[in-house]
Each structure stands twice: as structure tokens, then as C-alpha cells.
C-alpha positions as CSV (number, residue, x, y, z in Angstrom):
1,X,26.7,-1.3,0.9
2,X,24.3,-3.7,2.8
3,X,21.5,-3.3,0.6
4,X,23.5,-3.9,-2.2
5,X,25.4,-7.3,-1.1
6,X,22.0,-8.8,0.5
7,X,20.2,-8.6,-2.9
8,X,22.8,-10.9,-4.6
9,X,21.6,-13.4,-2.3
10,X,18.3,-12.8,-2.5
11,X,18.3,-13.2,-6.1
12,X,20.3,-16.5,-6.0
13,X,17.1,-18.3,-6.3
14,X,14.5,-17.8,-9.0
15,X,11.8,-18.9,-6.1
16,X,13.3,-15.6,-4.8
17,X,13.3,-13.1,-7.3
18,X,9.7,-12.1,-7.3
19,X,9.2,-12.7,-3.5
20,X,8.0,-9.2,-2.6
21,X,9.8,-6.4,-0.9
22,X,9.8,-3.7,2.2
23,X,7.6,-1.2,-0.4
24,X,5.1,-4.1,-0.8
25,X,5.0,-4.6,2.9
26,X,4.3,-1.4,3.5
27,X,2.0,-1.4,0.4
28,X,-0.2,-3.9,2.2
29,X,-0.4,-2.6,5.6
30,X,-1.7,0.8,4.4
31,X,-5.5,1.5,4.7
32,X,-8.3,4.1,4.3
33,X,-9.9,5.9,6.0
34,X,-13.2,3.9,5.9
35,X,-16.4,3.2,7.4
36,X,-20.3,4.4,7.7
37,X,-20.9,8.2,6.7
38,X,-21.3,9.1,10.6
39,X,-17.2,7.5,10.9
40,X,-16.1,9.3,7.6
41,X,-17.6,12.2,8.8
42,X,-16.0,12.5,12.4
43,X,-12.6,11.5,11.1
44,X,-13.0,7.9,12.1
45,X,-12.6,9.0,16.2
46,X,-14.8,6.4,17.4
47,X,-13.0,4.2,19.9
48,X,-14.3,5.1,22.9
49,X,-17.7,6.3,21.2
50,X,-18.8,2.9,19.6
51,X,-22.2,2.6,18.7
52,X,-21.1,2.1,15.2
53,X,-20.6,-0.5,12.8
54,X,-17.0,0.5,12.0
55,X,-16.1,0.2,15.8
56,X,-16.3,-4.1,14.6
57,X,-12.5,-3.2,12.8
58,X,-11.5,-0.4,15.6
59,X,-12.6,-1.1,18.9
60,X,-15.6,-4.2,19.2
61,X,-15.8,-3.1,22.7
62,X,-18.3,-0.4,20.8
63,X,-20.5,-2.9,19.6
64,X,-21.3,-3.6,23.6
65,X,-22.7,0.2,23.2
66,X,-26.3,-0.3,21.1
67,X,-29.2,-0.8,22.2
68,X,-31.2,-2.4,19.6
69,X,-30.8,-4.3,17.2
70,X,-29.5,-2.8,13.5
71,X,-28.8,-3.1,10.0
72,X,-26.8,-0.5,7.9
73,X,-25.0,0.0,4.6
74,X,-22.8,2.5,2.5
75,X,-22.2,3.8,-0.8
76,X,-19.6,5.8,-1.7
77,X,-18.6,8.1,-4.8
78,X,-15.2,9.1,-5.2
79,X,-13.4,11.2,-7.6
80,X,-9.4,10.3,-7.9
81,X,-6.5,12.8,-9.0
82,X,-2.8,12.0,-8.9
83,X,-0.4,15.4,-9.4
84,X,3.1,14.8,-10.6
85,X,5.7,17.0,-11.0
86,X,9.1,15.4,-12.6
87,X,11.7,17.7,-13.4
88,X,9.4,20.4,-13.5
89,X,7.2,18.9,-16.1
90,X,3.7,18.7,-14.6
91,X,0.8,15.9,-15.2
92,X,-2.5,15.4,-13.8
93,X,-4.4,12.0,-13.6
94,X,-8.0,11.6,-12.5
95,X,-10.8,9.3,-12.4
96,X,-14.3,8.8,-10.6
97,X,-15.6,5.6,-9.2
98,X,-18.2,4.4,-7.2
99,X,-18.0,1.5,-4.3
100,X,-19.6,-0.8,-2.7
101,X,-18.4,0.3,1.0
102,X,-19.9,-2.0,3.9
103,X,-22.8,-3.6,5.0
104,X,-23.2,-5.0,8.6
105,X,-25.7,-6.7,11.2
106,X,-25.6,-5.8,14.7
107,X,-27.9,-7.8,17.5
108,X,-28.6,-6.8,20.5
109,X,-29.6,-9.1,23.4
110,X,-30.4,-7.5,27.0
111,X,-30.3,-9.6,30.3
112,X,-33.1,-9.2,33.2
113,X,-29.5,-7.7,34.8
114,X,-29.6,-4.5,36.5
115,X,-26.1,-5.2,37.1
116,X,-23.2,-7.6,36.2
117,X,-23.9,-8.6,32.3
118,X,-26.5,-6.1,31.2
119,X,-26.9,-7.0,27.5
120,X,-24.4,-8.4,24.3
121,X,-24.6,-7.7,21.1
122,X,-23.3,-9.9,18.2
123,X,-22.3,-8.3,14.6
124,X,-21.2,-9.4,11.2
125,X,-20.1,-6.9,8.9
126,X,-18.3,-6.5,5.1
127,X,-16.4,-3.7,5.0
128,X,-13.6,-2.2,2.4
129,X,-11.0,-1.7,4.1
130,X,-8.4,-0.2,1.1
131,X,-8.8,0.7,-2.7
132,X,-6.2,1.1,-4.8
133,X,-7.7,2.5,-7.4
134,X,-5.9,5.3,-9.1
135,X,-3.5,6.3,-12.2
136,X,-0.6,8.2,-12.7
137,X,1.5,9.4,-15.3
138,X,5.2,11.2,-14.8
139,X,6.9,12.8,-17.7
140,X,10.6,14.2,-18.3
141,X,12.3,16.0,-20.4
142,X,15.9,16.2,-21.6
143,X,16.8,17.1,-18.0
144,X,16.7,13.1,-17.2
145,X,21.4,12.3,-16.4
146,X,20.9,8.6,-16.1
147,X,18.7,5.6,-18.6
148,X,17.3,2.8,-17.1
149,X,19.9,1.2,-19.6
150,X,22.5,2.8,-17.7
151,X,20.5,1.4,-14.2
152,X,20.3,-2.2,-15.4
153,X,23.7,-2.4,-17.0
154,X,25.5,-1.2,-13.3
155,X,23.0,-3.6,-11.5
156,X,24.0,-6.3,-14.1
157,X,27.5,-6.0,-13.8
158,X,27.7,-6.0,-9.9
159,X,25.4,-9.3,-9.9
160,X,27.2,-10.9,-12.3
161,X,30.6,-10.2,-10.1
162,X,28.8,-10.8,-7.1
163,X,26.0,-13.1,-7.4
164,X,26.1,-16.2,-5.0
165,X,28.1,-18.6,-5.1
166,X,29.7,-17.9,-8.5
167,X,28.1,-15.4,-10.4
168,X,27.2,-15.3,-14.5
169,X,28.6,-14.0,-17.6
170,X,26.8,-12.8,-20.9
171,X,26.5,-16.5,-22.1
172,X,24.1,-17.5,-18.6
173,X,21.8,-14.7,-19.6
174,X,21.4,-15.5,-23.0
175,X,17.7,-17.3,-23.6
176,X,18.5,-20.2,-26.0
177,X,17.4,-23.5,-26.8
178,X,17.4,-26.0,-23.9
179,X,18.4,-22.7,-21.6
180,X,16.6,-21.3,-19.2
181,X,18.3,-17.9,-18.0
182,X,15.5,-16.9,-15.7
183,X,16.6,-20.1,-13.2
184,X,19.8,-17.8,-11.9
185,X,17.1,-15.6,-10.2
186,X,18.1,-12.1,-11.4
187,X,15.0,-10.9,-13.5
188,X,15.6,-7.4,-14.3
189,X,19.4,-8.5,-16.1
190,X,18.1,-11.4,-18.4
191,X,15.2,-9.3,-19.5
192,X,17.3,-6.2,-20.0
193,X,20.2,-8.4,-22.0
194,X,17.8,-9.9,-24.4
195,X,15.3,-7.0,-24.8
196,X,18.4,-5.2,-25.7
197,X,18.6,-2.8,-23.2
198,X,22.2,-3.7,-22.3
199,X,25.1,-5.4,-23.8
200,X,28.1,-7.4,-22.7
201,X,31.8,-5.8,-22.9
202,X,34.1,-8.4,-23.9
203,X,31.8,-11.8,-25.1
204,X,29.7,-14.4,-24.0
205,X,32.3,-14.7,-20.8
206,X,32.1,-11.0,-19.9
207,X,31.1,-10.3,-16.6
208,X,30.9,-6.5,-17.3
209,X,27.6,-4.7,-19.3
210,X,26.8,-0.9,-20.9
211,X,23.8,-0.1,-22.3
212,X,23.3,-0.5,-25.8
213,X,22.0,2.8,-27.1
214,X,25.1,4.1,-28.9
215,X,25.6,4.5,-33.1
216,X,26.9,1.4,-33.9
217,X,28.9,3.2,-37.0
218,X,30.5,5.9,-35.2
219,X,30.7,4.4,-31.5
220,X,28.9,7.5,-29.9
221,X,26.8,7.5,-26.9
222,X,23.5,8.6,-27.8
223,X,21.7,11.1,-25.6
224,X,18.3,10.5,-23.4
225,X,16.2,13.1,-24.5
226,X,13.1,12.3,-22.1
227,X,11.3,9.7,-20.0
228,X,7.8,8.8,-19.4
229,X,6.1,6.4,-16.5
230,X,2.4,5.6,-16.8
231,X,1.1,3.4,-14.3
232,X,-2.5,1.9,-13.2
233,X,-3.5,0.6,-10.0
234,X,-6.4,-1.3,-9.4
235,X,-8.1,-3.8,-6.3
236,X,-8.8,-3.2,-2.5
237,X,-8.7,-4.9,0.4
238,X,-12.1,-6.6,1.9
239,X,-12.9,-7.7,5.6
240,X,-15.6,-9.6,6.7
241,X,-15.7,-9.3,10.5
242,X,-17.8,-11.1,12.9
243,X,-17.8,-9.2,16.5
244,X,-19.0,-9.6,20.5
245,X,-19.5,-6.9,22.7
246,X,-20.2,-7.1,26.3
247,X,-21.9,-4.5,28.4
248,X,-20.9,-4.6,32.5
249,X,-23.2,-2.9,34.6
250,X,-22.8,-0.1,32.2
251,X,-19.5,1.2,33.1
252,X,-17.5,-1.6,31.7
253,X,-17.2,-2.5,28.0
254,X,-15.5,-5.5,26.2
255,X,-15.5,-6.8,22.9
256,X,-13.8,-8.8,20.2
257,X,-13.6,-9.6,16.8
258,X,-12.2,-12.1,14.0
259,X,-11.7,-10.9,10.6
260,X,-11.1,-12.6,7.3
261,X,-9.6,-10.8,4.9
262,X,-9.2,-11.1,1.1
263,X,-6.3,-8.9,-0.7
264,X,-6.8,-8.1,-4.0
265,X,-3.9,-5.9,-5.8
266,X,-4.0,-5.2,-9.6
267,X,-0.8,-3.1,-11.2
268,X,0.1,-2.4,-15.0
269,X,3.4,0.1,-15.9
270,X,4.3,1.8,-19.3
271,X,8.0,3.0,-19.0
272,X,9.6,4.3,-22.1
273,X,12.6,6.7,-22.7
274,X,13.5,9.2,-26.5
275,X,16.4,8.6,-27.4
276,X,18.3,10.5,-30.3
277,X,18.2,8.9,-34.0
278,X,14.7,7.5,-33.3
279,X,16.4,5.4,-30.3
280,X,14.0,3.9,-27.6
281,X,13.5,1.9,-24.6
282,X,10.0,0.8,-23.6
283,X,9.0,-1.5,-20.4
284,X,5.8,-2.9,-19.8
285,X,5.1,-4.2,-16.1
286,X,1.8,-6.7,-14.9
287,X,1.2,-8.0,-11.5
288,X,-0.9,-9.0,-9.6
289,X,-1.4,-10.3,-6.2
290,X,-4.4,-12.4,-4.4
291,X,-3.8,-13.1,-0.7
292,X,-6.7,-14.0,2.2
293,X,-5.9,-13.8,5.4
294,X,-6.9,-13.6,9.4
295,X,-6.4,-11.7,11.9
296,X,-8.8,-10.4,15.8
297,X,-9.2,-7.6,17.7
298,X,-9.5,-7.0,21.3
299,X,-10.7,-3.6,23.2
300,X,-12.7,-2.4,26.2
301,X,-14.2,0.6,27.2
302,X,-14.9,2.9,30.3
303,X,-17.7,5.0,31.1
304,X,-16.5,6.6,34.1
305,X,-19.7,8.9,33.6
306,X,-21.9,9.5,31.5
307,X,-20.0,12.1,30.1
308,X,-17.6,11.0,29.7
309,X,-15.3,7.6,27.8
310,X,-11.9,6.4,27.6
311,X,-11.1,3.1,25.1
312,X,-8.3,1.2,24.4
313,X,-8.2,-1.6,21.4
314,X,-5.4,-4.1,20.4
315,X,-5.4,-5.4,16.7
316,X,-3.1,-8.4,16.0
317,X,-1.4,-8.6,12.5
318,X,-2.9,-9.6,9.4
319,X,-1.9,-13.7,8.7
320,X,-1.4,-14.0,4.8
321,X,-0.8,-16.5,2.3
322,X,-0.3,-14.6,-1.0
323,X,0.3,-15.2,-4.6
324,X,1.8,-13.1,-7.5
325,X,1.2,-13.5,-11.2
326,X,3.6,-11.4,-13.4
327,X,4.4,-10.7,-16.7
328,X,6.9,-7.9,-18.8
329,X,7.8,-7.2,-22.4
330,X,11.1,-5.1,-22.8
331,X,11.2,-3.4,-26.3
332,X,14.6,-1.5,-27.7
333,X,14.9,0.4,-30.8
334,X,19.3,1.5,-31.4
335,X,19.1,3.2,-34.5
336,X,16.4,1.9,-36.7
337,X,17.2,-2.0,-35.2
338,X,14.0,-3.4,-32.6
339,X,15.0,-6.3,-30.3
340,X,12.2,-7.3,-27.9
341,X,11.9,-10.1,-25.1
342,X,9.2,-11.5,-22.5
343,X,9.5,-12.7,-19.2
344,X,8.5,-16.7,-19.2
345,X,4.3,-17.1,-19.5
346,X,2.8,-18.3,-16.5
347,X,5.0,-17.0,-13.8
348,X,4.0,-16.7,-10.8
349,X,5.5,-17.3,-7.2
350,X,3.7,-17.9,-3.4
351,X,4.6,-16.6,-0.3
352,X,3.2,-15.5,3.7
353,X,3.2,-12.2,4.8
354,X,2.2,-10.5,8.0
355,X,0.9,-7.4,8.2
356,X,2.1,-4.8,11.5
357,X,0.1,-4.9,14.9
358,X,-1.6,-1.8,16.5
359,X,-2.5,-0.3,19.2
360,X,-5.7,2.1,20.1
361,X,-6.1,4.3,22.6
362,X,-9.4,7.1,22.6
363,X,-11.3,9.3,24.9
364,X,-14.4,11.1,24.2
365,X,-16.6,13.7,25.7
366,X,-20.4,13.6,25.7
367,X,-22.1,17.2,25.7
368,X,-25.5,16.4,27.1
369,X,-27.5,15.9,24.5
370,X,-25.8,18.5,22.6
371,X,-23.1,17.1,21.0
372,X,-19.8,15.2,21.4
373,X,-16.2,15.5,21.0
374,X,-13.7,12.5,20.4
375,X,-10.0,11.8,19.9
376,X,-8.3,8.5,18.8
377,X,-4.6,8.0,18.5
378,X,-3.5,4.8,16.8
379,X,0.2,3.5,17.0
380,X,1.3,1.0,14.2
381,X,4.2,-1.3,14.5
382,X,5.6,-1.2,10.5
383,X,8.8,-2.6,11.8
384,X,7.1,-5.9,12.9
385,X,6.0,-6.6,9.4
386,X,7.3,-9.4,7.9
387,X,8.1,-11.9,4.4
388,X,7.8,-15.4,4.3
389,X,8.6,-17.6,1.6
390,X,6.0,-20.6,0.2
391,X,6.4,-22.9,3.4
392,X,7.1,-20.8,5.9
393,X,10.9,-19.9,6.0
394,X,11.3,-16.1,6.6
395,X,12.8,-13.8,4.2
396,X,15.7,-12.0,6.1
397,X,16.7,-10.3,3.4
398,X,13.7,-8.1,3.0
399,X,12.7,-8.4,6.9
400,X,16.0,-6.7,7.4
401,X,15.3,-4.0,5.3
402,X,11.9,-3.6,6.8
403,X,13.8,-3.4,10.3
404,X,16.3,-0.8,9.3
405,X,14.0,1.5,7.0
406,X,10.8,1.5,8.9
407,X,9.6,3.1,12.5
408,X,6.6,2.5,14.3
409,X,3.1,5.0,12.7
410,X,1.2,7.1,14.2
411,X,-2.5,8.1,13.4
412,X,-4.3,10.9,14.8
413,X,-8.1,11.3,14.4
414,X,-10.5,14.2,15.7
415,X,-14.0,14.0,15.1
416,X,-17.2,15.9,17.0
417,X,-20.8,16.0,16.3
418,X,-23.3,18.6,17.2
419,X,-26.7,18.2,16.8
420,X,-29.1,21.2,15.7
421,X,-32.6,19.5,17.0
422,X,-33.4,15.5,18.2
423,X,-33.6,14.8,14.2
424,X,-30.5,16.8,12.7
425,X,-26.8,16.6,13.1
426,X,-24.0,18.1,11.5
427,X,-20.3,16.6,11.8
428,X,-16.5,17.3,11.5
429,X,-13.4,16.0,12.0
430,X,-9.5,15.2,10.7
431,X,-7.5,12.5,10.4
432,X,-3.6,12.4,10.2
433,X,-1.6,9.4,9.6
434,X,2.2,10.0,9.2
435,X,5.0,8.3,7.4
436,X,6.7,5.9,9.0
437,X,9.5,5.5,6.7
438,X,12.9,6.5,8.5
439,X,15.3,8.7,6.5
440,X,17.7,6.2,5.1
441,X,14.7,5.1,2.5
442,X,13.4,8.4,2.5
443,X,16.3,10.3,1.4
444,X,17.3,7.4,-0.7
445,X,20.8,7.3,1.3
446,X,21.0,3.1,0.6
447,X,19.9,1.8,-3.3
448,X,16.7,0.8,-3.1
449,X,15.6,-3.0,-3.7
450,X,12.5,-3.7,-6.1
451,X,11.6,-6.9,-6.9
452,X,11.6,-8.5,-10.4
453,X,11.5,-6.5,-13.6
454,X,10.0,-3.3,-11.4
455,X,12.3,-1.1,-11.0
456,X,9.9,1.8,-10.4
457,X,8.4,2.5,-7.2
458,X,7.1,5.4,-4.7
459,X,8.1,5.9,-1.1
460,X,5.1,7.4,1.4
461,X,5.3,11.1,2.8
462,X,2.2,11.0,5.1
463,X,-2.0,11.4,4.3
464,X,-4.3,14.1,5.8
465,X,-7.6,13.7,5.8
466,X,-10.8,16.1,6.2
467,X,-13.8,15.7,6.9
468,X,-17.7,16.8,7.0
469,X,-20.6,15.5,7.2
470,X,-24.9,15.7,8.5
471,X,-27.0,13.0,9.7
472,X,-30.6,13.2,9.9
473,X,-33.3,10.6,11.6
474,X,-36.7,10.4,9.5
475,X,-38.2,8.0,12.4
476,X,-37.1,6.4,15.7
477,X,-36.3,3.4,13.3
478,X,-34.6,5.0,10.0
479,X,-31.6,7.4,9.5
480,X,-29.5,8.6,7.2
481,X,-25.8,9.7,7.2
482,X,-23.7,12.1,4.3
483,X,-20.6,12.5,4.6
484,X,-17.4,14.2,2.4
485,X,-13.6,13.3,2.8
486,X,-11.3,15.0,1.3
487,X,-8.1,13.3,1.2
488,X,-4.1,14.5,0.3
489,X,-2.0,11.5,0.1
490,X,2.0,12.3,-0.3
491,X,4.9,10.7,-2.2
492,X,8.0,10.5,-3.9
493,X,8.4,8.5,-6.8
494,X,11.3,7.0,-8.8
495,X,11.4,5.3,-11.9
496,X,14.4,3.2,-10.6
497,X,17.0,3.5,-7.7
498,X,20.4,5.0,-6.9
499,X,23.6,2.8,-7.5
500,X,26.3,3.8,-4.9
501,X,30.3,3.1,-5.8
502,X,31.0,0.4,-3.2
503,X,34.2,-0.9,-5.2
504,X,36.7,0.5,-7.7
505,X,34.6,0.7,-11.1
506,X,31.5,0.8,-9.8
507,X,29.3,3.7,-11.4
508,X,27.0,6.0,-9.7
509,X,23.6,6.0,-11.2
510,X,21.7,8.8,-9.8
511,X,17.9,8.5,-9.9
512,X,15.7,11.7,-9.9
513,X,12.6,11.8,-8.1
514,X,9.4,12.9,-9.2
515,X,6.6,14.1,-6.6
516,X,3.9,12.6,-6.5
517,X,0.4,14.2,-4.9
518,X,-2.7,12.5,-4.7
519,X,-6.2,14.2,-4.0
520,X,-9.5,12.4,-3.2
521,X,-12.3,13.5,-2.2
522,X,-15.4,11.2,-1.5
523,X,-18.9,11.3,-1.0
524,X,-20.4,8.4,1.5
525,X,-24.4,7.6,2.0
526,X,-25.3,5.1,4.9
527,X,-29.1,4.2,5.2
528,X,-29.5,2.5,8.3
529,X,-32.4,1.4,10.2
530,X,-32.8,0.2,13.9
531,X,-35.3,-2.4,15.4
């Protein structure tokens, strides 16, 4: 019932109704596992290793680690396949791409110290940080109980009862000359009503709504024969870092960095249901979001030994100001009639958001010069994420539901290194990062708020990573690193949310969830050379 009675107030507003949600949150908190072949390779365990580009956006204490000066880059090719299994109907997506990954500078200065400030290093770096690049198709067959008529009729009729401070009826939803329905904020119901999706029971003053798709000669329901969600994701996430490190009588390491980021999310849905006597329902989805933000990083590390290193890194949250463009077309055919309707051209709405904090801690054990062994354990604070609207104001609404459907993440990675002679090494490692959505989203015990005319969305069920890799050293100057990641990224994913009874009338719409496995795997080439 809370879910349910704080989205009529969140979609009081128009300036509200395509502010994002907890998924989005989450959405742009997540990242990859990313970084120079020799990071990929090891499982990104290098927080108390350093000596790596990467360590600029994990621990800059590891910058304080080099000793000479370097410039590096990365290439990557990745080949993309989403699994999904809906009712037992199976579909497989795939695509290959290839990316730009980083590019950095490190400098190295020494003192004429033999103790106190030894050296620092400076370093500027461009690294990808997230790609969203994938598709993903779901299909279903007659085994499908509930429409998305039947969704947005139920949802239409408890905001029109409910709405803040007086609700709507049939005639408020209706676009007309000199009207603007869009202004009472709920998104989904106007484009539903005049696409046709839904009608009203009882006139332009009626407060209640069914869907359409019955024969309008004989009054019968007609039957949902099958269901089908294609959707394309495209953009990443970019961070330009520039880093310190200072090295203390070689047993004491600090560093810190400030990072500017730029968010770039693309997203494009095809949802269309068969109905019986050539009935249909189709709804096309476009957004897309721009943000930049800011954010710094703090760590140290302690060489107790030289064989051993312990680290520990704080990373403050993400500062964004963000903007979303979106468009939709709803299209319904009832028995041989087409009615069709577009959300208003040019919409688009701005708003803050602030991705979680974390927290790094690492130790890692140096094998001579045989080899090395490293752990890293990252803890994410998801709940502390948080909306804003354009100027600042926080949305409670979805900050609430962030609060009560989120728990802090954890992140485990494992990465050693052997090397075979002074030129060669070979690599390993694992990386596991859990889901920290709580059961009440993950069971889908509460109805599930989307945003605006998507109803559809996925809900996280944790990512495992593995990874290999060789590096090889052609002089004293030149390297080069190879490295493979093989990723499995779970969810589940629904084309649009339960409706609980709350009240006398209310009808139960079930949703039914589709699985929803995506494989990567990756190749990674770093050229780097030291001077």
C-alpha cells in the first residue's frame, strides 16, 4: 500500500512524472569491471598492489607505487549476448563491439629523501567506467493472464480516485484543443486513454477505466494470445581522473583523486501484445539521459614489508546534474479499428542525482619475485543514493523507496600473477559483486514504480566475473598486457508491475517475470611504455 499511495503524489506534478526512479538509481551506480589488461586480468584486486593506472579510480594511494614515469592505453573487443527465457519461450540476443577503454599519464618525481617524502607521482587518466551496450528481446505465448491494457486501466483508475488533491476523470485525459492532459502528471494513463489502450466506464466524468480490447458487437473480452519486448541499450559512463600519490619513507602510501564524469544513457523499447480478431497493442519507448558530474577519492597504503600490503580507499558519491529527453507512440488495433497517440515533442525534464559512497579495503602478498596474490573487498552504500528535482529539492518519494528496497553491496575480487621468467607473466582472478536489492523489490512483494510511459523494467540478481590474462615485457621500456573477461550478469525482468487490492474493487494484476541472463566475454590489449 505505500508504494501505491506515494506515487499519486509523485505524479501530481508533470515536472514529476519523468523524474527518475529507484531502478534508475541503481541503473547509474552500476559499473564494470574495467581497467588496463593486467587489472582485467587479475580480477581488478589492486588496492593495496597499485602500480597501475586503474588504481587513479580504486585506490590513488597506488599511484605513490611507480617508479618512473609512464604512458598506457587499452582496447577492448567485446562480444554481447542477452538469454531470456519468458514463459518458457527462449530468445537469444548478441552483438560484438569494440571500445575505446582508457588512456592515462602517470609522472613520477623522486626527492634527494632517503626518508620522509621519497618521490610523488601525478596522473591524468580517461577511463570507461560502464557500457551499456546490449539488446534483448523477450517473447510469450498464450500463457501471458494479464495485458498491459489490463495494467494501465487498474493504474488509471486508482490515480484517478486517488490522485492529489482531487483526482481526474475521462474528460481531463482527453487531448483536445486548448487541453493539455499531460499537465496532471500521470503519463502512462493519458497515453494509454488516447492510444486506445483503455477506456472509460461511464463517460467523460468516469473515474473508473477497462481496457478496450473487447468485440464491440458482441461485448466479449477478447483473449491475449502473446506478448513480445524488444529493447536496445546504448551509452557508457566516462571518467577523466587526475590523481596524487605520495610515497613516505617507503612504508607509507597516500593518494587522491578528482574525477569528472560524463553519463551518457541511450534506451529504445518495442512492446506489442496478439490479440484475437487481428487485435493489438504496440508501445514504443525513447529516452535518453546526459548527466556530468564530480566526485574524489581518498586511500593509503602500508607496506609493512616488502612482502607484504594492506590498503584501504574511500570514494565519495557521484554529484550529478542530469537531463532526460523522452518520447512514446502507443498504437491499438480493436477489431479492424487503429487509434494511435504521441507523448508531447520535445519533452524533457532536469534533475540531480547522487550516486552511493564506498568503501575499499585490500591486502596483498608479494612472492619474491615469483608472483603475487591479492584480495579486495569493496562495500557500496546503495541506500545512500539519492533524487533531486531541477533546483535541488529532494525527491522523497523515490528516496524512500531507495531506503526501503535497497542494502548496502558487496564486491569481492581475487586476482594473482605468476611470472614464468623476468619477461613473461601469466594471470588470474574473479570478481563477484552481489545484488543489493532487498527482497520486498526482489520478490516483487510491493507494485513496482516506473517512471513515465515505461512500464517495463529489470531488477539485478548479482554479476560474476572471470578472468585470465599474460603479460609480456619486449624491453625495460615497453610491455604489453592480454587479458579475457568473461562475464554473467543476472536479472529478472518484467514488462510491467504487480497491482495489489488495497481497497474494495481494486483488481489484482499479476505480472510474470521473464529471466534474463547476460554473457560477455571480452578481450583487452594495453600497450604501455615506461620512461
Amino acid at each position: 500500500m505505500r508504494k501505491i499511495l506515494i506515487v499519486m503524489s509523485a505524479l501530481a506534478l508533470s515536472s514529476a512524472a519523468f523524474s527518475q526512479g529507484e531502478l534508475d538509481a541503481y541503473k547509474y551506480a552500476q559499473r564494470d569491471l574495467n581497467g588496463t589488461a593486467r587489472y582485467l586480468s587479475m580480477g581488478g584486486a589492486f588496492g593495496a598492489l597499485g602500480g597501475d593506472i586503474s588504481a587513479m579510480h580504486t585506490n590513488p594511494a597506488g599511484l605513490a607505487v611507480y617508479r618512473s614515469s609512464e604512458v598506457v592505453t587499452t582496447l577492448s573487443l567485446s562480444s554481447v549476448s542477452a538469454k531470456s527465457d519468458w514463459l518458457g519461450n527462449k530468445l537469444d540476443n548478441s552483438r560484438t563491439r569494440v571500445n575505446f577503454d582508457n588512456i592515462a599519464y602517470v609522472g613520477y618525481f623522486p626527492t634527494s629523501n632517503d626518508e620522509g617524502l621519497v618521490s610523488w607521482n601525478v596522473g591524468f587518466s580517461y577511463n570507461r567506467a560502464m557500457n551499456y551496450s546490449r539488446n534483448y528481446t523477450m517473447s510469450a505465448g498464450p500463457g501471458m493472464d494479464t495485458s498491459l491494457s489490463d495494467y494501465v486501466a487498474e493504474l488509471t483508475t486508482r490515480l484517478a480516485h486517488r490522485n492529489a488533491p482531487e483526482g481526474f476523470t475521462a474528460n481531463d485525459l482527453q487531448d483536445g484543443e486548448g487541453r493539455n492532459p499531460y499537465a496532471i502528471g500521470a503519463w502512462m494513463p493519458v497515453l494509454g486513454y488516447n492510444a486506445g489502450f483503455i477506456e472509460s466506464i461511464g463517460g467523460s466524468t468516469s473515474r473508473e477505466f477497462a481496457s478496450s480490447f473487447k468485440n464491440p458487437t458482441t461485448g466479449e473480452w477478447l483473449k491475449l494470445r502473446g506478448a513480445e519486448l524488444n529493447v536496445t541499450e546504448r551509452g557508457a559512463i566516462d571518467q577523466y581522473n587526475i590523481a596524487f600519490g605520495l610515497n613516505f619513507s617507503d612504508l607509507f602510501l597516500v593518494g587522491g583523486a578528482l574525477a569528472i564524469t560524463d553519463l551518457n544513457y541511450d534506451y529504445s523499447s518495442w512492446y506489442t501484445e496478439s490479440i484475437t480478431d487481428n487485435s493489438s497493442l504496440t508501445l514504443d519507448n525513447t529516452l535518453s539521459t546526459d548527466g556530468t558530474g564530480y566526485s574524489f577519492n581518498l586511500g593509503a597504503i602500508v607496506r609493512p614489508s616488502d612482502y607484504f600490503r594492506f590498503g584501504v580507499a574511500y570514494t565519495s558519491p557521484t554529484w550529478y546534474k542530469m537531463t532526460d529527453y523522452f518520447y512514446a507512440k502507443g498504437t491499438s488495433v480493436v477489431v479492424g479499428g487503429e487509434q494511435w497517440a504521441t507523448t508531447p515533442d520535445g519533452a524533457y525534464a532536469n534533475y540531480e542525482y547522487r550516486s552511493p559512497d564506498k568503501w575499499l579495503f585490500s591486502a596483498a602478498a608479494i612472492i619474491g619475485s615469483y608472483g603475487l596474490i591479492s584480495v579486495d573487498y569493496e562495500l557500496t552504500n546503495y541506500k545512500n543514493m539519492k533524487m533531486y528535482y531541477d533546483g535541488g529539492s529532494e525527491n522523497l518519494e523515490t528516496n524512500g523507496y531507495i531506503k526501503e528496497d535497497f542494502k548496502a553491496g558487496n564486491s569481492l575480487r581475487i586476482g594473482a600473477e605468476a611470472k614464468i621468467t623476468p619477461q613473461f607473466s601469466v594471470r588470474a582472478g574473479y570478481a563477484w559483486i552481489d545484488s543489493p536489492v532487498k527482497a520486498s523489490l526482489k520478490d516483487q512483494v510491493y507494485e513496482t514504480v516506473t517512471v513515465g510511459t515505461i512500464p517495463n523494467y529489470t531488477v539485478d540478481g548479482g554479476m560474476n566475473n572471470y578472468t585470465v590474462g599474460l603479460g609480456y615485457r619486449f624491453t625495460p621500456n615497453f610491455y604489453m598486457d592480454l587479458a579475457c573477461v568473461y562475464k554473467v550478469h543476472k536479472e529478472d525482468a518484467y514488462a510491467f508491475s504487480n497491482l495489489y487490492p488495497m481497497e474494495d474493487g481494486d483488481i489484482e494484476i499479476n505480472n510474470q517475470k521473464a529471466t534474463l541472463k547476460t554473457k560477455t566475454t571480452r578481450v583487452a590489449l594495453t600497450l604501455g611504455y615506461k620512461f
